[in-house]
C-alpha beads as a LAMMPS data file, in Angstrom:
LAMMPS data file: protein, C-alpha beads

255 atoms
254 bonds

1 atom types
1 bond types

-500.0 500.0 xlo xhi
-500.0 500.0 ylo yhi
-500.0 500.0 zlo zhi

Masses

1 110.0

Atoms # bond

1 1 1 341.325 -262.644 -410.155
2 1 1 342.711 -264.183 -413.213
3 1 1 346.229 -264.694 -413.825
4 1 1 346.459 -261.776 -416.551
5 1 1 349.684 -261.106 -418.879
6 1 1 350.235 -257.369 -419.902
7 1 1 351.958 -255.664 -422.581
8 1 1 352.068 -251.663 -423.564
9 1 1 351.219 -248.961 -422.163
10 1 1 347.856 -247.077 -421.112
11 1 1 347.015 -244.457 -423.829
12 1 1 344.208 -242.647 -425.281
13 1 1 342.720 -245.700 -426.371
14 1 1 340.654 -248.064 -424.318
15 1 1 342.677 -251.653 -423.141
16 1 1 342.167 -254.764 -425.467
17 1 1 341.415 -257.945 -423.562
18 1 1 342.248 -260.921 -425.654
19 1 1 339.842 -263.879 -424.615
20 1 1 341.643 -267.558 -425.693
21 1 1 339.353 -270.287 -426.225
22 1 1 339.059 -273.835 -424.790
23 1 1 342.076 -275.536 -423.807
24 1 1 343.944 -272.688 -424.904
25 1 1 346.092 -269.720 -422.643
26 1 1 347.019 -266.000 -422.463
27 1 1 350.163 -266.955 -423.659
28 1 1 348.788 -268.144 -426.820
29 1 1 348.480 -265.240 -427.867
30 1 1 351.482 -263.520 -427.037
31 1 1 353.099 -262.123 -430.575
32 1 1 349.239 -260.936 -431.744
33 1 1 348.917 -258.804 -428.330
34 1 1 352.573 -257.459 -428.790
35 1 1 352.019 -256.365 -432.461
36 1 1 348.355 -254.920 -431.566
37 1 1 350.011 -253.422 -428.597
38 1 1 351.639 -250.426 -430.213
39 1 1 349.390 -247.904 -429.023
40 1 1 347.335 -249.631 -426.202
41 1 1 347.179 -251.765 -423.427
42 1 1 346.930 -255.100 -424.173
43 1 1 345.299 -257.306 -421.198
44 1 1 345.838 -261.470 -422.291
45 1 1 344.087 -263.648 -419.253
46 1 1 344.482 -266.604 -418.214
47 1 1 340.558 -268.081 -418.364
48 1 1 339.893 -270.281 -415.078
49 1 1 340.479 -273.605 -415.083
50 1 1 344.007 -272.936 -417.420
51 1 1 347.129 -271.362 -417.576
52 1 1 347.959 -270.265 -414.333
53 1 1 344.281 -269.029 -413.358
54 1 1 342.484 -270.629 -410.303
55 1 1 340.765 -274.102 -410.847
56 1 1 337.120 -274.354 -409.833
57 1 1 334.438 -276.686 -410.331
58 1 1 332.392 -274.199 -412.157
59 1 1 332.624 -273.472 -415.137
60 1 1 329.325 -271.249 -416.347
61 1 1 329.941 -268.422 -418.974
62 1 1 328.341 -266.300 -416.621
63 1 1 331.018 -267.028 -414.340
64 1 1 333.447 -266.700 -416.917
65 1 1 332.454 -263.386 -417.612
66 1 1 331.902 -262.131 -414.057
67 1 1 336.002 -263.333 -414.036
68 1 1 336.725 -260.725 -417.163
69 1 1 334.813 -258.265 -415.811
70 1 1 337.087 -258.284 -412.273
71 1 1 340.076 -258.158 -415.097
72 1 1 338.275 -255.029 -416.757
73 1 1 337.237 -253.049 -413.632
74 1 1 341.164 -253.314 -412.519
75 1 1 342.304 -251.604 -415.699
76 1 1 340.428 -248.611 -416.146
77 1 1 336.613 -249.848 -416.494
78 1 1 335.909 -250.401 -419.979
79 1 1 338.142 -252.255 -422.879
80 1 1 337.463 -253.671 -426.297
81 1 1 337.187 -257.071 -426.069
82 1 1 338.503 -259.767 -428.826
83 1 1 337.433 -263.722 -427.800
84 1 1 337.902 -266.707 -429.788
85 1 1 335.303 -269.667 -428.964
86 1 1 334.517 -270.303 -426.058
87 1 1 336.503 -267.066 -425.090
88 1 1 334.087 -265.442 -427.741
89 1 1 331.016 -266.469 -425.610
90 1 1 332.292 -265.335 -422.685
91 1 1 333.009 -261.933 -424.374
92 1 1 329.137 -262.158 -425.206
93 1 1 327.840 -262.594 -421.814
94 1 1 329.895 -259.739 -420.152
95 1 1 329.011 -257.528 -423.390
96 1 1 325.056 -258.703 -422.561
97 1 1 325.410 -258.474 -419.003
98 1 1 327.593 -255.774 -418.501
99 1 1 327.765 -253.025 -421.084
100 1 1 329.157 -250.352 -419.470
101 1 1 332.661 -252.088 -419.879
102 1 1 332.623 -253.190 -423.025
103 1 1 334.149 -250.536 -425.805
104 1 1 333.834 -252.346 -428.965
105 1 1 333.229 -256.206 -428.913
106 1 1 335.309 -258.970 -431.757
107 1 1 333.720 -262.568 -431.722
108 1 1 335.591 -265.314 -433.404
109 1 1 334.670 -267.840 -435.332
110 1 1 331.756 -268.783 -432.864
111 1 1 328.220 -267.921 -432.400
112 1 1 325.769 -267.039 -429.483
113 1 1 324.379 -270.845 -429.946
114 1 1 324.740 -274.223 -428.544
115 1 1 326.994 -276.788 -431.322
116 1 1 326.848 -280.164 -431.018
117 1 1 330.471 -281.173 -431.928
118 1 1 332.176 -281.683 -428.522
119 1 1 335.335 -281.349 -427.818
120 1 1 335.612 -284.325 -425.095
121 1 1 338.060 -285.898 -427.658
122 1 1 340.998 -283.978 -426.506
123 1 1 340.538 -284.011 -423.340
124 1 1 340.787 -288.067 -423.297
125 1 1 343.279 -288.122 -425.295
126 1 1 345.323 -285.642 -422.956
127 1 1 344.239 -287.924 -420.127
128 1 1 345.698 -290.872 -421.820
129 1 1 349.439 -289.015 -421.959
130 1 1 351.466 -290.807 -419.030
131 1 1 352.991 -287.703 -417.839
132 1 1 355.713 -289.670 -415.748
133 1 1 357.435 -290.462 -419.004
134 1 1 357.217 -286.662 -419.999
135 1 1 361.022 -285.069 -419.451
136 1 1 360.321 -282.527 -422.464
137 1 1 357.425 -281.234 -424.857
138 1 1 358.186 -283.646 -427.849
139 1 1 357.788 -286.579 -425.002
140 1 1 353.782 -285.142 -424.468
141 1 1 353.916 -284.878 -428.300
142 1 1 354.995 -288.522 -429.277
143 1 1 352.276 -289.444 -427.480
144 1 1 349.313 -287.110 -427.869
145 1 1 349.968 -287.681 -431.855
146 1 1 348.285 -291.389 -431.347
147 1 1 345.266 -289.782 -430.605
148 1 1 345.328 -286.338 -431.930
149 1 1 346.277 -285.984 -435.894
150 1 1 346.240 -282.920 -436.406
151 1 1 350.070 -281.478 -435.560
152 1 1 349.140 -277.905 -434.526
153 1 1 346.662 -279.112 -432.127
154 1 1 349.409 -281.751 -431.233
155 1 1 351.536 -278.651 -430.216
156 1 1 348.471 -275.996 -428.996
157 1 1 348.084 -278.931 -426.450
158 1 1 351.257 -279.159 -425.163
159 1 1 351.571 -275.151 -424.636
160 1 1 349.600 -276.330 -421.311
161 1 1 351.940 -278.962 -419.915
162 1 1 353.998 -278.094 -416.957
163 1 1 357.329 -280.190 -417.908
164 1 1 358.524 -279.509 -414.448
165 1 1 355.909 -280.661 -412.030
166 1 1 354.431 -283.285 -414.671
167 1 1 351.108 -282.078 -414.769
168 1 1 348.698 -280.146 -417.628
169 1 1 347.998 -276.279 -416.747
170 1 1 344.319 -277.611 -417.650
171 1 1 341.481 -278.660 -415.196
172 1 1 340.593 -281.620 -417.575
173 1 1 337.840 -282.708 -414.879
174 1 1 335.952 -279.681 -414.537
175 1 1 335.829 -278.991 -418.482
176 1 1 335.113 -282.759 -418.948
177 1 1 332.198 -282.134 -416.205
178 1 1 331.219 -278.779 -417.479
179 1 1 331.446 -279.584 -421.179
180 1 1 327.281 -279.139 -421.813
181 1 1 327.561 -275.642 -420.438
182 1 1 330.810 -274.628 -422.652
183 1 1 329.372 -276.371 -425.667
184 1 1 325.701 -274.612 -424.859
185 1 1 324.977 -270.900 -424.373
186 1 1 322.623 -269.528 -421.806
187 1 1 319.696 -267.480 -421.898
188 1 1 320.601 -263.901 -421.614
189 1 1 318.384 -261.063 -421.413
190 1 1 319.073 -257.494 -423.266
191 1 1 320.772 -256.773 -426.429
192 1 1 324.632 -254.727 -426.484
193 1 1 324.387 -252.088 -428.368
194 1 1 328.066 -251.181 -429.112
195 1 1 330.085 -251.719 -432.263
196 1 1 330.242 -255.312 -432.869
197 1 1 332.496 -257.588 -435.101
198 1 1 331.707 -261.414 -436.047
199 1 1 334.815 -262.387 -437.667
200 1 1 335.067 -266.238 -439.248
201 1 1 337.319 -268.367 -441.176
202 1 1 335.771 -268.766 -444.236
203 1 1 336.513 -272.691 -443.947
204 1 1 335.064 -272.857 -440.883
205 1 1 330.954 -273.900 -439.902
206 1 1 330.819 -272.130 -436.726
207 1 1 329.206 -269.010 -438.123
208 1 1 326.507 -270.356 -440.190
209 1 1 324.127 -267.867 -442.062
210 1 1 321.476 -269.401 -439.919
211 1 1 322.873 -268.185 -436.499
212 1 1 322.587 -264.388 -437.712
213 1 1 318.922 -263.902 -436.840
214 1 1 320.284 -265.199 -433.257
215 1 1 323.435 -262.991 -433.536
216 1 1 321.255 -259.616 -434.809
217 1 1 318.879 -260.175 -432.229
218 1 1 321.779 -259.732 -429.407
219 1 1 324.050 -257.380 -431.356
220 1 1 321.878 -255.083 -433.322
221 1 1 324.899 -253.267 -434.656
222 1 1 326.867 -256.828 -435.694
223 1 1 328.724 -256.873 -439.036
224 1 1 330.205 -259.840 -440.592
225 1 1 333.747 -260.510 -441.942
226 1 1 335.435 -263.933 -443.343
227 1 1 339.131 -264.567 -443.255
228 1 1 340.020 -266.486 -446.906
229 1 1 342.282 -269.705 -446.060
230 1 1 341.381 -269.722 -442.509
231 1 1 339.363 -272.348 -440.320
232 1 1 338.408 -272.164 -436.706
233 1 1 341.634 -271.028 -435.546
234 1 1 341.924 -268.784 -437.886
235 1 1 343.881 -266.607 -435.675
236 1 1 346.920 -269.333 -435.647
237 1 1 346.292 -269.736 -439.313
238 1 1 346.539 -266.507 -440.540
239 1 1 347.770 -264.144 -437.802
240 1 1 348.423 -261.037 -440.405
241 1 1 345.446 -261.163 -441.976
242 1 1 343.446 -261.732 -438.120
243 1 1 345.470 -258.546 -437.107
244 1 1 344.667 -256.570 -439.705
245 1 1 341.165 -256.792 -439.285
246 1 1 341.275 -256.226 -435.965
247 1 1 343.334 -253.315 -436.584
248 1 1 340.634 -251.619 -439.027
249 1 1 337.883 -252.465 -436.603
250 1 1 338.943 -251.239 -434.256
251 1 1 340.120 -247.830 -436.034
252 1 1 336.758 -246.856 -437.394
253 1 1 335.540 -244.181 -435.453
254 1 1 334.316 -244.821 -431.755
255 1 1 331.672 -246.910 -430.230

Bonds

1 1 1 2
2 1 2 3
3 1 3 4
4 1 4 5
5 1 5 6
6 1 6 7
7 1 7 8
8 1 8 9
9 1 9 10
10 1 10 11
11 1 11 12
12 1 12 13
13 1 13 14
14 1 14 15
15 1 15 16
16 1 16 17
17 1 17 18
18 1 18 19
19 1 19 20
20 1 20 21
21 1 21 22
22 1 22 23
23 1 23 24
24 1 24 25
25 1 25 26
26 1 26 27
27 1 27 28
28 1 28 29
29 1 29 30
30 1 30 31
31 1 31 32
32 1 32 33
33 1 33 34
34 1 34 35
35 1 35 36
36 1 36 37
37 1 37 38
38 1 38 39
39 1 39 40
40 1 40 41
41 1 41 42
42 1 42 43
43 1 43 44
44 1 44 45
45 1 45 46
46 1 46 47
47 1 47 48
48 1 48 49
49 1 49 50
50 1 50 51
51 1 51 52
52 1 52 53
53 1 53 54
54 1 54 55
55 1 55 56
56 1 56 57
57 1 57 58
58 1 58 59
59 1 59 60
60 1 60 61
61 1 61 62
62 1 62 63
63 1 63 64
64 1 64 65
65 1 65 66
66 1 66 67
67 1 67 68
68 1 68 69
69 1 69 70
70 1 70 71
71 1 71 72
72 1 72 73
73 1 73 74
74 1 74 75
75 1 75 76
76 1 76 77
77 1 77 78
78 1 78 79
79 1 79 80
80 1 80 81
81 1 81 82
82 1 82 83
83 1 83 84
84 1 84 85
85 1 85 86
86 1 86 87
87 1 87 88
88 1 88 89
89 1 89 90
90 1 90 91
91 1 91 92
92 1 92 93
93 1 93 94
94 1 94 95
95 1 95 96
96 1 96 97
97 1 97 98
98 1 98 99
99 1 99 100
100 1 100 101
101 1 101 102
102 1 102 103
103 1 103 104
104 1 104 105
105 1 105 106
106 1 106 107
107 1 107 108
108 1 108 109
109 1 109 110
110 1 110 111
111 1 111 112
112 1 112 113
113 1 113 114
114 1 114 115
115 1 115 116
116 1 116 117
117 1 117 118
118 1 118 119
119 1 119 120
120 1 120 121
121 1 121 122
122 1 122 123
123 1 123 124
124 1 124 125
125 1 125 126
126 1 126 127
127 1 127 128
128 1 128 129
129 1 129 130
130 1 130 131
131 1 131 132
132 1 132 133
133 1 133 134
134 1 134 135
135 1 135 136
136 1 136 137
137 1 137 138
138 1 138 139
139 1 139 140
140 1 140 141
141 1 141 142
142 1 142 143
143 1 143 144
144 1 144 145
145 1 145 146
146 1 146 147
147 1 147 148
148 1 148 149
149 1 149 150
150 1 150 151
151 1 151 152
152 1 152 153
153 1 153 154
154 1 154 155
155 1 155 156
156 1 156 157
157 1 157 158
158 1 158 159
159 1 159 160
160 1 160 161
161 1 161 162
162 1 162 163
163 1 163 164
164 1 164 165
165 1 165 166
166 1 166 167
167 1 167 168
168 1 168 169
169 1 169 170
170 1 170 171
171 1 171 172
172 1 172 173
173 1 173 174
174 1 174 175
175 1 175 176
176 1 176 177
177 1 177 178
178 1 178 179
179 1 179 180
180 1 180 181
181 1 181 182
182 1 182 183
183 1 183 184
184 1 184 185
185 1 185 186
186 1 186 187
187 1 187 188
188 1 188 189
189 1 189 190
190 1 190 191
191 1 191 192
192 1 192 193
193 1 193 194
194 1 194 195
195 1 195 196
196 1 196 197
197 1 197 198
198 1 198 199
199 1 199 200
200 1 200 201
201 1 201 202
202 1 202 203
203 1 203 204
204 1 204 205
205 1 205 206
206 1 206 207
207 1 207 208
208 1 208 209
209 1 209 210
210 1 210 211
211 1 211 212
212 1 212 213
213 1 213 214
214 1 214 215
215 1 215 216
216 1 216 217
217 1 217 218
218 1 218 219
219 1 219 220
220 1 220 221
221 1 221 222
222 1 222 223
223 1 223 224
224 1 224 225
225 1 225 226
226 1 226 227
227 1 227 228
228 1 228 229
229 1 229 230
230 1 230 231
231 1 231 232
232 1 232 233
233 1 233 234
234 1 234 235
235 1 235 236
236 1 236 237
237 1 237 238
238 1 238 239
239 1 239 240
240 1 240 241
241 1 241 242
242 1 242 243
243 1 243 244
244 1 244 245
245 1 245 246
246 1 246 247
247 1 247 248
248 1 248 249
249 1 249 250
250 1 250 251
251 1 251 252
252 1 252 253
253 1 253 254
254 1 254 255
């Protein structure tokens, strides 16, 4: 199962799993799930192939939601799930596939659609760190930064470095082989019926207004919200303001 951090306690209401996105970790989201965690269970995963999760050669959103629904079923059965990207179409697929586990459902910034832009970039340019010259973070930094421009990505990188052992906490040749299928999104019969949020950064071109024939046609019951200031990681960007909406979401009556 996947390596899964935890923090609060079981209540009245339902667990939140927190699904992180490409390249990303539970552990990225550590301060959101211990502010949202004040009167639930908050479940943070590890997805496979990063963090401490198992590495596999597969790397299928059904399998990634067959792994969240083993995380589910071990807490209590059914959870609201928040997932960011490619965390977000995994949420889909086990909301599609599996229903009966899924309480209310938060997607994003991403859409049930395939995108074009891929994200091979990174991984190259994490390839291209020599991690035998890596004794500390700003090391993996120093380098990544001749490639990567963008400083919080510089450091969102480095969250999945192992200093000790030298290695990344990242599968980079299973994503790199598996990139069509992350970047893609498979054919999925059924609709999920449940309460359903699409939340965006309003600078952000995930979420266009022509992916919400696609998204109503899924998620009958989806409703739309923007996030001023924010892009794509507009949960890094603007934590308070991603809380919050998650907070009143999830408040508003029950699924």
């Amino acid at each position: 199962m996947l390596n899964t951090l935890t923090v609060g306690q079981s209540g009245p209401n339902p667990p939140l799993l927190i699904v992180h996105g490409l390249y990303g970790s539970g552990r990225n989201w550590g301060v959101i799930a211990k502010r949202l965690s004040d009167d639930r269970l908050v479940l943070t995963p590890d997805m496979r192939n990063h963090g401490d999760s198992f590495k596999s050669d597969t790397h299928d959103y059904h399998s990634l939601a067959n792994d969240l629904a083993e995380v589910i079923e071990a807490h209590g059965g059914r959870a609201d799930v928040v997932g960011h990207s490619m965390g977000g179409k995994a949420a889909m697929v086990l909301a599609l596939t599996r229903p009966e586990l899924v309480n209310r459902l938060i997607i994003a910034d991403i859409a049930p659609v395939s995108y074009t832009h891929s994200q091979i970039q990174f991984i190259e340019a994490m390839r291209k760190v020599d991690l035998s010259r890596v004794t500390k973070r700003s090391d993996a930094v120093e380098q990544l930064a001749k490639h990567v421009e963008d400083k919080t990505l510089q450091s969102f990188f480095t969250q999945s470095l192992d200093i000790k052992s030298q290695s990344w906490k990242l599968n980079l040749d299973a994503l790199a082989e598996q990139m069509p299928l992350i970047l893609g999104f498979p054919v999925v019969a059924g609709q999920f019926d449940g309460a359903t949020l699409f939340l965006s950064g309003a600078q952000s071109d995930y979420v266009l207004p022509e992916h919400r024939s696609d998204i109503r046609a899924r998620f009958p019951k989806a409703r739309f919200a923007k996030i001023p200031g924010a892009g794509h990681w507009l949960h890094a960007e603007k934590p308070r303001e991603f809380e919050a909406s998650l907070r009143a979401f999830l408040q508003v009556g029950s699924a």
